[in-house]
C-alpha positions as a printed NumPy array, in Angstrom:
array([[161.854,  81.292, 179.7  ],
       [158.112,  82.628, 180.24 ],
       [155.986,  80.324, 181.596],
       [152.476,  79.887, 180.626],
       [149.602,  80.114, 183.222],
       [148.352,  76.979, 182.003],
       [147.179,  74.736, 184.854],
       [149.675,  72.093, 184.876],
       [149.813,  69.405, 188.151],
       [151.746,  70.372, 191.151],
       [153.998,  72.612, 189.535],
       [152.662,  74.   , 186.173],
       [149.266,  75.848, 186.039],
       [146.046,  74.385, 183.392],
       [144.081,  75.186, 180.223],
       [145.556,  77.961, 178.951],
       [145.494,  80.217, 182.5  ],
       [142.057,  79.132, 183.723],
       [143.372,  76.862, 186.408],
       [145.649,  76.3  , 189.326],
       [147.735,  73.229, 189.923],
       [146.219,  70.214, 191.678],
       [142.703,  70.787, 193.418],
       [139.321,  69.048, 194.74 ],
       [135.858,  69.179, 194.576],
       [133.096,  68.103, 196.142],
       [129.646,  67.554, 195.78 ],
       [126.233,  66.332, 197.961],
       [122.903,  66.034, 197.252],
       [120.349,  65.549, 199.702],
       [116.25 ,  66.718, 200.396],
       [116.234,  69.224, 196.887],
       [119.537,  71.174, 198.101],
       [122.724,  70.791, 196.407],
       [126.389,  71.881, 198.444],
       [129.197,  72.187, 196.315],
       [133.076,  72.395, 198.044],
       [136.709,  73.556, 196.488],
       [140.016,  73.608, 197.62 ],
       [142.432,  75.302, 195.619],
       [146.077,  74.077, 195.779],
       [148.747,  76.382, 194.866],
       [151.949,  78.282, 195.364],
       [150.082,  81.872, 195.472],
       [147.716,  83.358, 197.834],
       [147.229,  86.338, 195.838],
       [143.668,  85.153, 194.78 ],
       [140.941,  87.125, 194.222],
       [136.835,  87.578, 193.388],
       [135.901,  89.586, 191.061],
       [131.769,  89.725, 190.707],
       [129.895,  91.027, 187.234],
       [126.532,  91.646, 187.174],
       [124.3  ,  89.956, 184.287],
       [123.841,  93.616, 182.104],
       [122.491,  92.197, 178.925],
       [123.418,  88.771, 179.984],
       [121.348,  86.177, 181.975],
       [122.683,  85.898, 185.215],
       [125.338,  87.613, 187.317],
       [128.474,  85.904, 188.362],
       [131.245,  85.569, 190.997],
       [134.702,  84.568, 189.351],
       [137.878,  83.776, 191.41 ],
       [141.286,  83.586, 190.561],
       [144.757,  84.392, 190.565],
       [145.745,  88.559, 189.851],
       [145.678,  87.402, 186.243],
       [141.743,  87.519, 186.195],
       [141.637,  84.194, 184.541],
       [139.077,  82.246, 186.441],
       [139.704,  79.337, 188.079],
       [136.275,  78.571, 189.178],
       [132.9  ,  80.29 , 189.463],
       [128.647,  80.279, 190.434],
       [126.421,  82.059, 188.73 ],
       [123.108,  83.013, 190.163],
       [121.272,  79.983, 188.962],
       [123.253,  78.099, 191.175],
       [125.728,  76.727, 188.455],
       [129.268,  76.25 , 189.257],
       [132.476,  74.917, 187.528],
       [136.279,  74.338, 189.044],
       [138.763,  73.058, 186.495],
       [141.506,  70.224, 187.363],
       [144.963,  69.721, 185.813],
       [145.082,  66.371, 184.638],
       [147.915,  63.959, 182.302],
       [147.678,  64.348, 179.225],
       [144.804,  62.796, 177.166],
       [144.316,  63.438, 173.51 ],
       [141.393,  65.325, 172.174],
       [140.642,  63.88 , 168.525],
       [136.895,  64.947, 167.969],
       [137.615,  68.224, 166.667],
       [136.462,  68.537, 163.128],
       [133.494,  70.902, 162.409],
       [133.455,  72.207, 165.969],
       [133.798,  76.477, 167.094],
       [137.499,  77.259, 167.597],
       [136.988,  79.806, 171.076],
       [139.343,  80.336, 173.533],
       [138.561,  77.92 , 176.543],
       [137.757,  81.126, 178.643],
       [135.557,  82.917, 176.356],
       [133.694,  79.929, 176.263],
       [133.196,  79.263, 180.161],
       [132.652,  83.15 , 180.851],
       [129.407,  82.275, 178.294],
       [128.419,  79.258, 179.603],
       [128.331,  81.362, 183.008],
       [126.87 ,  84.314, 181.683],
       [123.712,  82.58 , 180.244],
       [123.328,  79.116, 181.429],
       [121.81 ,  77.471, 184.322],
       [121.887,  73.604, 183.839],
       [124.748,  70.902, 183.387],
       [122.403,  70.019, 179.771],
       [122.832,  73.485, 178.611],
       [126.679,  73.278, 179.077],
       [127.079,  70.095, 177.733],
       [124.973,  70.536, 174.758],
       [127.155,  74.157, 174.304],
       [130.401,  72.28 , 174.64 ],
       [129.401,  69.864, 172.099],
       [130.037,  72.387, 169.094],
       [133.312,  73.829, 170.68 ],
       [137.046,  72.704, 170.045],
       [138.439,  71.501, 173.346],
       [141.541,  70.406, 172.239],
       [143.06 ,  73.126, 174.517],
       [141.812,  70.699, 177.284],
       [144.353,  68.054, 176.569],
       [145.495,  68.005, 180.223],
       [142.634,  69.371, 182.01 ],
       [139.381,  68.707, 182.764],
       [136.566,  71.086, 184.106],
       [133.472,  70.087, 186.024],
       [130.511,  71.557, 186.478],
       [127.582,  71.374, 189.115],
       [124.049,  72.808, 188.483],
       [121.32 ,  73.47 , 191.624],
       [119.999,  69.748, 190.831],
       [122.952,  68.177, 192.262],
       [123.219,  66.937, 188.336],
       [126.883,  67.317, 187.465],
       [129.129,  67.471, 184.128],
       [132.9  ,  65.968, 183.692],
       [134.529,  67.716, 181.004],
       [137.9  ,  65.071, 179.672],
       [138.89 ,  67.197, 176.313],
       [135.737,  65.426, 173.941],
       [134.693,  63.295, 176.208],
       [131.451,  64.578, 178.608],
       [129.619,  62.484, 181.312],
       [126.7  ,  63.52 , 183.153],
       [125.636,  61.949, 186.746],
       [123.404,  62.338, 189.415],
       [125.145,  60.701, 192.265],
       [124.323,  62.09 , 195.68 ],
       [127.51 ,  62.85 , 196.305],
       [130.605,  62.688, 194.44 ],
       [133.997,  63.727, 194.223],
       [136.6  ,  65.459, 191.837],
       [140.461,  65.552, 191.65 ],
       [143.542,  65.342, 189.473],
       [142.509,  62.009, 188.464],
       [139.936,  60.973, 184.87 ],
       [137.059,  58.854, 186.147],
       [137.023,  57.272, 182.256],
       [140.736,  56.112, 183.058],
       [139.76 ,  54.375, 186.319],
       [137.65 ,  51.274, 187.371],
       [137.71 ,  52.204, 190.91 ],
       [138.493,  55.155, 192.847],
       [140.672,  53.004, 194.938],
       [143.439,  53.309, 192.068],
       [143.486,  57.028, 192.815],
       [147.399,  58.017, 193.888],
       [146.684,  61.266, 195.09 ],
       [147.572,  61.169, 198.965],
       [145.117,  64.069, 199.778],
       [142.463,  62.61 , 198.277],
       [142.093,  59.196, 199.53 ],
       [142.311,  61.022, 203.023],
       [139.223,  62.38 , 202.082],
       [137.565,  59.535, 200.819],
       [138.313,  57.682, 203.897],
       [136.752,  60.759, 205.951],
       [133.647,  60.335, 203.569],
       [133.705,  56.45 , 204.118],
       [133.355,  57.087, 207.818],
       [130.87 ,  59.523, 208.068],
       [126.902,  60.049, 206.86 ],
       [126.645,  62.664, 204.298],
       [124.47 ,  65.862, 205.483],
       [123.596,  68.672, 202.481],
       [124.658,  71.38 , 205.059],
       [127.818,  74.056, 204.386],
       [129.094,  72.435, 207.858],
       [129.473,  69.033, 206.649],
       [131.012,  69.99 , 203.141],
       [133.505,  72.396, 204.728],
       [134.699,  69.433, 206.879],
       [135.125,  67.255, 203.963],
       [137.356,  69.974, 202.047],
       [139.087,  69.574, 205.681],
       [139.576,  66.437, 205.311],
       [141.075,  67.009, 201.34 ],
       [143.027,  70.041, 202.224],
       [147.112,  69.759, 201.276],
       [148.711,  71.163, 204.797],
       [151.522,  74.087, 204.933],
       [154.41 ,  73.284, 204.446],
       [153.892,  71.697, 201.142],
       [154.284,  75.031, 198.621],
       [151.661,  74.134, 196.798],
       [149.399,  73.961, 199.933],
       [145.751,  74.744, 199.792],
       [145.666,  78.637, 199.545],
       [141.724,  78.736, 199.487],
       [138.456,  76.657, 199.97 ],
       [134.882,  77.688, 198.928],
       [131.812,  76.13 , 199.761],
       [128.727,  76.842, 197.977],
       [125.182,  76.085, 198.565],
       [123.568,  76.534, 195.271],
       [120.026,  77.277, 196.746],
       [120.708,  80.39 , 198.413],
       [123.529,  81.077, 197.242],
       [125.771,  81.854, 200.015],
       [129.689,  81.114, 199.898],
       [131.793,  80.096, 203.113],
       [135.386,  81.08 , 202.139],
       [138.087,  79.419, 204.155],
       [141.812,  81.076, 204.218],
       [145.494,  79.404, 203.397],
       [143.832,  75.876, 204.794],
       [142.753,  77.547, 208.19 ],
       [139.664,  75.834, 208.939],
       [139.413,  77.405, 211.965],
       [137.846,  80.84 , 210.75 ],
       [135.679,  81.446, 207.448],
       [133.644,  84.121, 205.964],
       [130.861,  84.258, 204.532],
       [129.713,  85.904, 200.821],
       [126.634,  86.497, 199.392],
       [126.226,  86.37 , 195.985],
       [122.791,  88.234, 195.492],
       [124.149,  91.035, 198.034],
       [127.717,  91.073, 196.225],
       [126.265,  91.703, 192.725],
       [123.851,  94.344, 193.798],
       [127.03 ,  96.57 , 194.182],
       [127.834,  96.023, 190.547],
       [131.356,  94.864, 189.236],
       [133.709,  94.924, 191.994],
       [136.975,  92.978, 192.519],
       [137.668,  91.696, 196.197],
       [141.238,  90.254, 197.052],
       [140.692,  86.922, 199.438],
       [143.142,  88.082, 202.266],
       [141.326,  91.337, 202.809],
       [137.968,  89.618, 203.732],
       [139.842,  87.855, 206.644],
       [141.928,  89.57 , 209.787],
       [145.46 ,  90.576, 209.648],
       [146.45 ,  87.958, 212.141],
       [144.929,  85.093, 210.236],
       [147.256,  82.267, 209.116],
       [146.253,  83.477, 205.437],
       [147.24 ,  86.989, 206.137],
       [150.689,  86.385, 207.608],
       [151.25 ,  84.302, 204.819],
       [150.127,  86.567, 201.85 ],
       [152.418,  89.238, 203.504],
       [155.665,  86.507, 203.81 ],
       [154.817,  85.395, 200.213],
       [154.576,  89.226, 199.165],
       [157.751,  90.467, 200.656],
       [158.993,  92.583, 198.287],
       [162.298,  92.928, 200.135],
       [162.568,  89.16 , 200.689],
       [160.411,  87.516, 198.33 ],
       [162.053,  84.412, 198.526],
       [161.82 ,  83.776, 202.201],
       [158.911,  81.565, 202.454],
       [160.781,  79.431, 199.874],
       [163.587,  78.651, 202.514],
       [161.815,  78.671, 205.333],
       [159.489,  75.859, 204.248],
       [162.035,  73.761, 201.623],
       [165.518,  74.905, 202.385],
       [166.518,  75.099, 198.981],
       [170.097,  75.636, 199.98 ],
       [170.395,  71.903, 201.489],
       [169.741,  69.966, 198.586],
       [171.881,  69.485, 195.028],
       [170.622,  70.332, 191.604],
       [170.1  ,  67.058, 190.642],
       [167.776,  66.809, 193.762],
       [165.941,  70.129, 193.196],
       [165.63 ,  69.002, 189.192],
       [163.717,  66.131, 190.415],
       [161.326,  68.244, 192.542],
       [161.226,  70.69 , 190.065],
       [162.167,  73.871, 191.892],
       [162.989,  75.782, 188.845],
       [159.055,  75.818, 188.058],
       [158.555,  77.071, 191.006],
       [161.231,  79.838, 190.953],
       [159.238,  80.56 , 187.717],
       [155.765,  80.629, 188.821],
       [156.889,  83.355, 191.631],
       [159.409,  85.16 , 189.503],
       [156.88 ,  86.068, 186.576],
       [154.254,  86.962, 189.371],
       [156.655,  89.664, 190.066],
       [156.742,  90.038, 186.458],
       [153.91 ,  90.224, 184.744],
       [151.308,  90.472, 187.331],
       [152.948,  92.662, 190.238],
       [154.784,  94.769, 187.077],
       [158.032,  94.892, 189.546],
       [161.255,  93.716, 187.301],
       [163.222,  94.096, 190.256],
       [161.541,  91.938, 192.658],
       [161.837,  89.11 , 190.086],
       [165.42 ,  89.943, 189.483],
       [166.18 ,  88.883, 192.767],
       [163.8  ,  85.931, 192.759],
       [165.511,  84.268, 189.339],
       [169.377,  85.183, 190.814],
       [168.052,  83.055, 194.044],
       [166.998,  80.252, 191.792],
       [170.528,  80.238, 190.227],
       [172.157,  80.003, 192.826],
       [170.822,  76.933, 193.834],
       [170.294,  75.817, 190.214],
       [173.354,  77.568, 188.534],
       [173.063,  75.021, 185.929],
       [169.229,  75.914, 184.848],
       [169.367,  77.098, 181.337],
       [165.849,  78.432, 181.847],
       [166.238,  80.444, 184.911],
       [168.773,  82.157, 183.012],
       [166.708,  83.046, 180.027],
       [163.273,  84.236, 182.708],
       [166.485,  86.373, 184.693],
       [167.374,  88.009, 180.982],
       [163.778,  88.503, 180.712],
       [163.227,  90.265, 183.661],
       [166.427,  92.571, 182.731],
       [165.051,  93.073, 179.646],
       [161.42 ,  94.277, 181.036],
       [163.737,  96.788, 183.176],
       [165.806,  97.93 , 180.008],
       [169.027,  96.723, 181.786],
       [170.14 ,  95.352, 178.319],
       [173.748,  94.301, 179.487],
       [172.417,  92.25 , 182.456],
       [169.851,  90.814, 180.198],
       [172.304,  90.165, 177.526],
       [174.864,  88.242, 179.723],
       [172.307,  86.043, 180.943],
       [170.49 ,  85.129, 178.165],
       [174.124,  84.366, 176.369],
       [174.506,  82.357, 179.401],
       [171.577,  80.516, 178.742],
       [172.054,  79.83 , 175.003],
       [175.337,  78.657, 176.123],
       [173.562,  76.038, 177.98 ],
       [171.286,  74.838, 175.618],
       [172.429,  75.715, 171.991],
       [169.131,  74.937, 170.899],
       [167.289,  77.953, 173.027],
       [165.597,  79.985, 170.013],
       [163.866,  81.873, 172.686],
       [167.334,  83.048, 174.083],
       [168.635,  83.951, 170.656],
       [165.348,  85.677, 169.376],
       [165.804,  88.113, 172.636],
       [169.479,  88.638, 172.239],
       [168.483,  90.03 , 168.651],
       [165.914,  92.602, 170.634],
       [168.383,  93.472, 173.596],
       [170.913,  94.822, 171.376],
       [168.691,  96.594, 169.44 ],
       [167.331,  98.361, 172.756],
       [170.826,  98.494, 173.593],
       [171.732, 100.312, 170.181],
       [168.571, 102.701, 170.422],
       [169.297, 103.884, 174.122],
       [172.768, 104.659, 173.439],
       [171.732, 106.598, 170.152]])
């Protein structure tokens, strides 16, 4: 069944597609200058910038994100910057008399024409955020002032420093209750060390929070930002080892321009060699067994780790982004063979038969899928348009 690029934790994706699975943030304030870090924890490393100058807006910006160009973060060139979280779910309620906009629409303003954490919060006060039931976004202006975004709920600070996860601060009296193993690493790094506004000390915190290869959902990219002059260190697949380094103000003056990650950095990078593994379009399941062995676990056991999410998340990459049916054929028949049980790794493999016009393939499987689970409409809605394609091609 087609997944939705919503940012969901470890697996799933957040608010509608704007971000990717779990992530942290950082932030340190010190002498008037304001460093923001990011790590971005995912399965893909096909990320991206894509830059748009301000036109007949107020400032230019620098988006990044997956080959979906939904953003999952962004600084503007007032120094304002936002990363979004996937978070449990927490119900929005204060909804009534508020702007229905798409989540997107309404951070790609806030970007466009704002420059401080009050702007954004007053903005966000008259919008419907119920799409941010299990999310939350956070945003950092040039002050060091910064803005927690949980569905209705917004809380300003001006800590010195301060740091963001998969966690809500409002459900928490200390950060101590925190489970996330990756972050209390870095909160024992920042216990142990004295905070310097500098992009050498903030890189070595997202160090210290970076999720290591092999975990698939490993950190595929960290940014550091210093909002003053607005220049970006960009650090590869975890590889702290090696960064590069963007400049907004030079980046915009070319206009609107998209940049993939892995071509800023060298071929023999750790990032490269994995973008090309990940991207094999004869193998594209490789990286899968070389870093989980699928093959030596049962169902039951790859159910619990939810592997079938993950067969998803690649598969309709292949899909819908990469527009290559055939390449996610072969990703969905590796996931059922492992999961041959998986009613909805049937119903994404009819799917991907049915983007190819294979409409026997795609009928068999999503038949095999409704057989599974009577109560798939999805299955039995495309059965309906298979034979009809079916029907058509053979008159």
């Amino acid at each position: 069944m087609k997944y939705k690029l919503v940012s969901f934790l470890v697996v799933t994706l957040l608010l509608n597609p704007v971000i990717a699975s779990a992530c942290s943030m950082y932030k340190i304030t010190k002498n008037g200058r304001t460093f923001v870090g990011n790590n971005e924890d995912f399965l893909s490393p096909n990320n991206q910038f894509w830059f748009e100058v301000a036109g007949d807006k107020d400032f230019g910006v620098m988006y990044m994100g997956l080959l979906n160009n939904f953003a999952q973060g962004a600084i503007n060139e007032a120094g304002l910057v936002f990363d979004g979280f996937a978070e449990p779910e927490l119900p929005v309620v204060n909804t009534e008399g508020k702007t229905k906009l798409a989540i997107g629409k309404a951070i790609r303003n806030i970007m466009q024409t704002m420059s401080t954490v009050e702007e954004v919060k007053t903005y966000l006060d008259t919008i419907n955020l119920s799409s941010l039931s299990s999310s939350m976004l956070v945003f950092v202006d040039k002050s060091g002032t910064y803005l927690i975004v949980e569905g209705d709920l917004l809380t300003t600070g001006e800590e010195s420093e301060k740091s963001f996860s998969n966690f809500y601060y409002s459900q928490i009296e200390s950060l101590e209750e925190v489970t996330l193993p990756w972050f209390q690493v870095g909160q024992e790094f920042l216990n142990n060390t004295k905070g310097k506004a500098t992009l050498d000390y903030c890189s070595s915190v997202m160090k210290s929070l970076n999720q290591e290869s092999p975990d698939l959902f490993s950190t595929q990219f960290s940014t550091v930002y210093d909002l003053t002059s607005l220049k970006i260190r960009v650090y590869l697949y975890g590889d702290f080892t090696e960064y590069v380094e963007v400049d907004l103000k030079k980046e915009l003056k070319r206009g609107n321009h998209k940049t993939m990650m892995v071509h800023l950095f060298p071929k023999e990078s750790l990032g490269s060699k994995f973008y090309n593994k990940y991207n094999n379009i004869n193998n594209p399941v490789l990286f899968l067994q070389e870093q989980l062995n699928p093959e030596a676990y049962s169902e039951e056991e790859l159910k619990k780790m939810e592997f079938n999410e993950t067969i998803n998340v690649l598969g309709y990459e292949w899909l819908e982004e990469k527009k290559n049916p055939e390449t996610a054929i072969k990703v969905f028949q590796y996931g059922i063979s492992v999961m041959p049980n998986d009613y909805d790794l049937y119903d994404s493999l009819g799917e991907a038969y049915l983007e190819n016009k294979d409409w026997n393939n795609s009928i068999k499987n999503y038949a095999k899928s409704l057989a599974l689970n009577p109560e798939n409409k999805n299955a039995i809605k495309k059965l309906v348009k298979c034979k009809e394609g079916r029907e058509k091609s053979e008159n």
